[in-house]
N, C-alpha and C positions, 0 to 999 in steps of 0.2 A: 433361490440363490444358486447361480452357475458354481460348480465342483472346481476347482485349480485342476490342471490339467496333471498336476505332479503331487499328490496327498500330502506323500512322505516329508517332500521340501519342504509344503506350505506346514506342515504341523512342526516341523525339525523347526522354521524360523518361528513362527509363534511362541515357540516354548523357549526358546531362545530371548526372545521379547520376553517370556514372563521372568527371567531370570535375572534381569532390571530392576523387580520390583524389591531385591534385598539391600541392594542400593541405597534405590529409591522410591520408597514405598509411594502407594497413589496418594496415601492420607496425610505424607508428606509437602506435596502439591499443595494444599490448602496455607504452608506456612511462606511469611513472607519476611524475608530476611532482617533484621535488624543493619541500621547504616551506621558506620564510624560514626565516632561521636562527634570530630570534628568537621563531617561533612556538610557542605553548605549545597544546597540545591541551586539557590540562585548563581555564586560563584562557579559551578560547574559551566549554569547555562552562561553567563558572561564570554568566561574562559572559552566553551565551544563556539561561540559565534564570533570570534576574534578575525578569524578569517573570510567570514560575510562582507557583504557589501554594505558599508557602516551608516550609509546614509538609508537604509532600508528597515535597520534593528528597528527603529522606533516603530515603525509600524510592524514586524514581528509581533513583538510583544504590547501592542495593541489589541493586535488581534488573537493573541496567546488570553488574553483578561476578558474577552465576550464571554467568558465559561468556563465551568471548569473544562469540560466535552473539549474546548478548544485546546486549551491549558495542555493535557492530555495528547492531542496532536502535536504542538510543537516542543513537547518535553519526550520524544524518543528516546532522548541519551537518558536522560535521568532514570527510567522505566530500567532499560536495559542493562544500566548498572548496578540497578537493584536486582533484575533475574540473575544475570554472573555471580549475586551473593548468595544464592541460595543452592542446594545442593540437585542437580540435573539428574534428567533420567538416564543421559549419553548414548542418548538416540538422535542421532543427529539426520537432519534434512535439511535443503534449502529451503529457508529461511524468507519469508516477507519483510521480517524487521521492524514493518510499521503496518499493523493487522487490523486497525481499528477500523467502525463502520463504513467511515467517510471514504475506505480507500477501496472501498468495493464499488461495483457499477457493473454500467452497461457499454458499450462500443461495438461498431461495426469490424465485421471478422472480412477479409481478403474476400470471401465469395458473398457480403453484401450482406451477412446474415447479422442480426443483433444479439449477441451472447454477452452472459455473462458472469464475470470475472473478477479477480484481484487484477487493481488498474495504477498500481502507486508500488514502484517498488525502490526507490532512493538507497533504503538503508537493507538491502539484500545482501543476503551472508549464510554461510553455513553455519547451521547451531542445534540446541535440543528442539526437538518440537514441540514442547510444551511451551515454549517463549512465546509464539503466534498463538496461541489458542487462548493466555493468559492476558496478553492481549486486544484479543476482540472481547474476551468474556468482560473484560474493564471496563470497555467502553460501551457491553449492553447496559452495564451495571451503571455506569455515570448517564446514559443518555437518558435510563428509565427514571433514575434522580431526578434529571432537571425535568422531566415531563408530568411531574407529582406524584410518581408512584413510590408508594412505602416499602422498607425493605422488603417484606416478605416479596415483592411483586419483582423488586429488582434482581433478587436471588434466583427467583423462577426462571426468569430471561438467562440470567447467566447458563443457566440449569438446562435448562431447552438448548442453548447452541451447543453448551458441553456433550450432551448426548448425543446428537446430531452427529458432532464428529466423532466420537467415537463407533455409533451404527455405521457413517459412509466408511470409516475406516476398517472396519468389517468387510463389509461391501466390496471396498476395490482388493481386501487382502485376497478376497475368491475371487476375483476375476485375474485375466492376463495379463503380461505387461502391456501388449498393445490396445486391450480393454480398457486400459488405465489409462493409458495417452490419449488414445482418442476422444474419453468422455468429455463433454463437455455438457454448459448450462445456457440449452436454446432459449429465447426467452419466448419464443412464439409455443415452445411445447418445455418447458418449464414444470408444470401441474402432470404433464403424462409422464414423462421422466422419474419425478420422483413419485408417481404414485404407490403405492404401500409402504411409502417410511413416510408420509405427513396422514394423519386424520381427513375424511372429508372436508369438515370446517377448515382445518387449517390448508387443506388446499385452497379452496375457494379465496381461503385471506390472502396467500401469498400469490393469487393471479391477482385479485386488486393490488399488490404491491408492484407487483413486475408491471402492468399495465400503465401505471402513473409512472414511473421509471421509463418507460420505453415510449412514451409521450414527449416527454422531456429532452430524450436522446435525438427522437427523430427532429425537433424543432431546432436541432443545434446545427450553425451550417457557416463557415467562412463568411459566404457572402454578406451574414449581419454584421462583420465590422470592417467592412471594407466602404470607401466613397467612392465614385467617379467619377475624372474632372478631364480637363484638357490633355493632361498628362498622362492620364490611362487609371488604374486603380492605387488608391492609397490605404491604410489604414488607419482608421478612426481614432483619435488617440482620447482616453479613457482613464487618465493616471488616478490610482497605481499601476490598473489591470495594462494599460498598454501605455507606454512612453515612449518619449525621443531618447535618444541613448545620447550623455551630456560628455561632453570634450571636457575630458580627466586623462593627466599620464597615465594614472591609475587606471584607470579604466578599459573596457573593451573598446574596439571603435566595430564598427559595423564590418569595416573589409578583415578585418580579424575572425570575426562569426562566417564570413564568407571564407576564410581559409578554413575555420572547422569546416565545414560541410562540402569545403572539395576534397578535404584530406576522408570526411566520414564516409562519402561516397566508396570508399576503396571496402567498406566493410560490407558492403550489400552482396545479394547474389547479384549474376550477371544479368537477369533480367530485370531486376527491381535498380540497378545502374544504367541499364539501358532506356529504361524510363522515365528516371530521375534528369537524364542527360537532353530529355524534352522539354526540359520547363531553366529559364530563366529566373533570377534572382532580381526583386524588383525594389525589396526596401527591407530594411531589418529595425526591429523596435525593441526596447528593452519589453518584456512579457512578467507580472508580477500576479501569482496565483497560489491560490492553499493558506496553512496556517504554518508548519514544519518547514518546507524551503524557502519562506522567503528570507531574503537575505542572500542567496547565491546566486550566483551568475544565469541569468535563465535570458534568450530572447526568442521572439515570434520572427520566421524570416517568411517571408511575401513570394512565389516563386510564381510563373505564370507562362501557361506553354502555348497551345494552340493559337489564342489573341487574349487581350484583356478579360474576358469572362472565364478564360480556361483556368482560375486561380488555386493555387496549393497551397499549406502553411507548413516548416516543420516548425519545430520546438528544439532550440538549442538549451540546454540544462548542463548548468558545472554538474560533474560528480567529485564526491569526498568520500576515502574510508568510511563504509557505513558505523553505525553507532553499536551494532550486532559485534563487529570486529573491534570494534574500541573499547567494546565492555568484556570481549574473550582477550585483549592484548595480540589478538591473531592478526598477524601483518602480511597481505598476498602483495607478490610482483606483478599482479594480473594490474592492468591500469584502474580504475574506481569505474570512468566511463563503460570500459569490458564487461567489469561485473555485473553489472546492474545488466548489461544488455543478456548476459548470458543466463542470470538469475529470472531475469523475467520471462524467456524463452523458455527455460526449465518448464517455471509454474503456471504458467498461461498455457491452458488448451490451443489458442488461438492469437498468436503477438501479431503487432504491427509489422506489416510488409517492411516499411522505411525503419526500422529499427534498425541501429547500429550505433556508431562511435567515434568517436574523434579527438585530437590533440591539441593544442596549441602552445608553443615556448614562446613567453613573452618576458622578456627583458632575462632574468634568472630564476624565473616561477614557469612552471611546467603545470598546466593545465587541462585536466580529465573530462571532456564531456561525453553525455548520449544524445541521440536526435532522433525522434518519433514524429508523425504526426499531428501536428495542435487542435485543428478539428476533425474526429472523425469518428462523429456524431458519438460522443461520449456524453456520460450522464451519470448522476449519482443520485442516491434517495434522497430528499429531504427529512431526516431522522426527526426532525421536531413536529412535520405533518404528521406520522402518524399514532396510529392509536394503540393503549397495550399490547393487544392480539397483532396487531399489525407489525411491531417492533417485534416481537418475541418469532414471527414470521422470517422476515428478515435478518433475525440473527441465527436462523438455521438454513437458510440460505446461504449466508455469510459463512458459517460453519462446514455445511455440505462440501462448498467450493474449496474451503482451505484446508480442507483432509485431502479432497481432489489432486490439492498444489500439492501438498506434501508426497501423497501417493506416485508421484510420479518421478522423485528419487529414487524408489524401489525399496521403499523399507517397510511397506504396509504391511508384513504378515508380521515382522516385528513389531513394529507399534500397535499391530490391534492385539497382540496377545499381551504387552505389558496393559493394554488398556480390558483387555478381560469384558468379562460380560456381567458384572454387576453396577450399582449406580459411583461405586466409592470416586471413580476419576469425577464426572460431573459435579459432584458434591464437595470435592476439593475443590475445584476449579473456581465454582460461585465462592467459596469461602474467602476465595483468596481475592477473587476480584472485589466483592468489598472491604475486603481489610484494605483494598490499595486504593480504592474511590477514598477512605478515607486518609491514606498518604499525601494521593493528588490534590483534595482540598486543601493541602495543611502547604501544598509547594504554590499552589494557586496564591493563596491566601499571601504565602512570603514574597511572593513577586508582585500584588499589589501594596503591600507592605514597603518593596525598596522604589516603588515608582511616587511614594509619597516621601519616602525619605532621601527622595532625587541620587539611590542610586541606581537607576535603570530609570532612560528615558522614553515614553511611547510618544506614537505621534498626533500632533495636536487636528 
C-alpha cells in the first residue's frame, strides 16, 4: 500500500474521522429509525408522484409490484426519509442517492474503453455517506431474498460489500488526490486491478461476472431500434419503451425537446459543441425506462450527421429536487438538471462527453432537464442470473466502486478512520439492511394492498 505523501495530514484527518464515532458510534449504524406513527408509505409515494406524468403512474407502480427488489427501486423517497431519521455520522460526500444493484454497470468511456461505474444518478445530493452504502447493502440483502438464499447467506452478501468498502476506503485514503481521480474500473483488467483485496476464487468469479456484463454491453447499439424507409431513418416504436409523443396542452411537444437541446448545447465544452453542431435532429419520441423515473418527462431524440447511417440518440430527462434533498429539507438554487450533471461528473471516473443541461419555461412551469447519451453501449447485470458467489461478487464490485465515488470528494482519510479497522461498521451495515428488507416488504405489501383496494391504480 502507497504511504500519503503527507503522514501528519493523512493521520491528523483519520483521527479526525475517528472522532465521529462519539456521535455516532458504528453499532449505531445497524439501527433503523422508527416512523411517525401517522406516516403512510403509500401516501408519501402518491403525494411524490403528483407531479409525474399521470398517464404513466400506472405503469410505475406496475412495475414497482414485480418484486420486492423492484418496490425498492421505485420507493427512493421512502428509503431516504427513513435514513434523515436516524442519527448520521456528519460525514458528508456526494451522494448517489439511488445506490442500488441495478444502477451499477458498464458503458463505453470517451476513448472507447468499457468501464465500469455508478450509471444512474437522478437523485444526486450531498449527504452522510453511510446513506449509499446502506443502500446497496439493502438491495444485496433483498435480491439474495428473492434468489432463495436464507438469512444467514443474505447477511454474508450484505457483509462482503460492507467490507469491501470499507478496505477500498482505506486504499484510496493512502493514495493522492490525483490517485483517487484517476482510478477507475477497466472491465478488460478488472481481476488485475483488484488483485490482493479479492481471493483467487473470488477473482475468477467476478471475471465470469464482468464477462457476461460486457457481452451484454457490446450487443447494445442504436441501430437496433432504428427502421429505414423512404424517408431516411425512423425509430421503432416499442410502447412503453418508445412512443409517439401525444398532442396534450399538457404536454411536451417534440419542438419543445428541441429547444432543450439547443438551449443544453450551451453547457458542453467547445469541442463536444462543435460536434454536437454535425448532426441534425431528425425525430423525438417519448423514451419510457427503469422502475424509479418513470413517470417524468424523459424523451429519445434521433440526430443524424454525415447521411442516414451516421445516427446518434440523446436522452432528454426532466430533473426534480432529488429525494436525498427532500429528506435533509436542503433546498439548492443550482437548477435539479445542473446537479445531477455536476454530481455525476464528481463520481464517475469517466461521464459522458454529451453530458449537460438544459431548461425550458413552458406556460408558468419552469422546467429542469439533463441530456446524455441513450446508447452507449451501456449494460447492467442481470442480478436474478446469477448465483450466490456470483451476487456476493458483484456486490463488492458495487462496493469497490462506490467508496471510489465517494473518495473523490476528498474525505477518504476521514471516513476510513471513522470506519477503523475492525468488522463492527460491516456488521452494522448487514444488520440494518435486513431489518429494512423487512420494512420494504411490509411497503411492498401496502401498495399491493391499495391497488386491490382501488387506491392506486397499475396498468392493465
Amino acid at each position: 500500500m502507497k504511504k500519503h505523501p503527507n503522514p501528519k495530514l493523512s493521520t491528523a484527518k483519520m483521527s479526525a474521522g475517528r472522532t465521529h464515532r462519539s456521535a455516532a458510534p458504528r453499532s449505531g449504524l445497524a439501527d433503523l429509525a422508527p416512523r411517525p406513527s401517522q406516516y403512510d408509505s403509500i401516501a408519501r409515494l402518491i403525494e411524490h408522484d403528483a407531479s409525474r406524468v399521470q398517464a404513466l403512474l400506472g405503469l410505475r407502480y406496475q412495475r414497482m409490484l414485480q418484486s420486492p427488489g423492484s418496490f425498492l427501486r421505485g420507493a427512493a423517497l421512502l428509503m431516504a426519509e427513513d435514513l434523515a431519521r436516524a442519527t448520521s455520522t456528519g460525514l458528508v460526500v456526494q451522494l448517489c442517492g439511488d445506490s442500488h444493484l441495478s444502477n451499477f454497470g458498464v458503458f463505453l468511456s470517451p476513448e472507447r474503453e468499457l468501464v465500469f461505474d455508478v450509471n444512474d444518478f437522478d437523485e444526486t445530493s450531498e449527504g452522510p455517506f453511510e446513506w449509499d452504502v446502506k443502500r446497496l447493502a439493502t438491495s444485496l440483502v433483498i435480491a439474495s431474498h428473492e434468489l432463495g438464499h436464507d438469512e444467514r447467506r443474505q447477511q454474508a452478501a450484505a457483509t462482503a460489500a460492507a467490507r469491501e468498502y470499507r478496505d477500498a476506503m482505506a486504499r484510496f485514503a493512502s493514495q493522492t488526490r490525483l490517485e483517487v481521480w484517476y482510478s477507475k474500473l477497466d472491465v478488460d483488467r478488472v481481476v488485475m486491478d483488484l488483485r490482493g483485496f479479492f481471493s483467487d476464487a473470488a477473482s475468477r468469479r467476478i471475471d465470469d461476472v464482468m464477462r457476461h456484463v460486457k457481452g451484454a454491453a457490446t450487443s447494445s447499439s442504436a441501430r437496433a431500434v432504428l427502421a429505414y424507409g423512404p424517408l431516411g431513418p425512423r425509430v421503432v416504436l416499442d410502447a412503453p419503451r418508445f412512443s409517439a409523443i401525444e398532442s396534450s396542452p399538457d404536454a411536451m411537444s417534440a419542438d419543445d425537446v428541441v429547444e432543450v437541446v439547443t438551449g443544453y448545447a450551451r453547457t458542453l465544452s467547445s469541442d463536444r459543441r462543435a460536434l454536437l453542431s454535425q448532426f441534425d435532429v431528425r425525430e423525438v419520441v417519448r423514451h419510457v425506462v427503469g422502475v424509479g423515473s418513470v413517470g417524468t418527462e424523459c424523451f429519445a431524440v434521433l440526430l443524424t450527421g454525415r447521411d442516414d447511417h451516421d445516427a446518434f440518440f440523446l436522452q432528454v430527462k426532466e430533473a426534480t429536487a432529488s429525494v436525498i434533498a427532500q429528506a435533509q429539507g436542503s433546498w439548492s438554487s443550482i437548477e435539479p438538471g445542473e446537479s445531477v450533471v455536476r454530481g455525476q461528473k464528481l463520481m464517475q471516473a469517466t461521464s459522458d462527453p454529451f453530458l449537460g443541461w438544459g431548461a425550458l419555461n413552458q406556460g408558468d412551469r419552469h422546467r429542469s432537464f439533463y441530456v446524455r447519451q441513450l446508447f452507449n453501449d451501456r449494460a447492467a447485470v442481470d442480478v436474478s442470473r446469477l448465483d450466490e458467489a456470483g451476487l456476493v461478487a458483484y456486490g463488492r464490485l458495487c462496493a469497490w466502486t462506490l467508496a471510489r465515488a465517494h473518495a473523490r470528494f476528498g474525505r477518504a482519510e476521514e471516513i476510513a478512520g471513522y470506519l477503523g479497522t475492525s468488522k463492527r461498521f460491516e456488521e452494522s451495515i448487514a444488520h440494518f439492511a435486513l431489518a429494512y428488507r423487512e420494512r420494504n416488504q411490509r411497503d411492498f405489501e401496502a401498495l399491493r394492498d391499495a391497488v386491490e383496494r382501488g387506491r392506486v391504480t397499475v396498468a392493465s
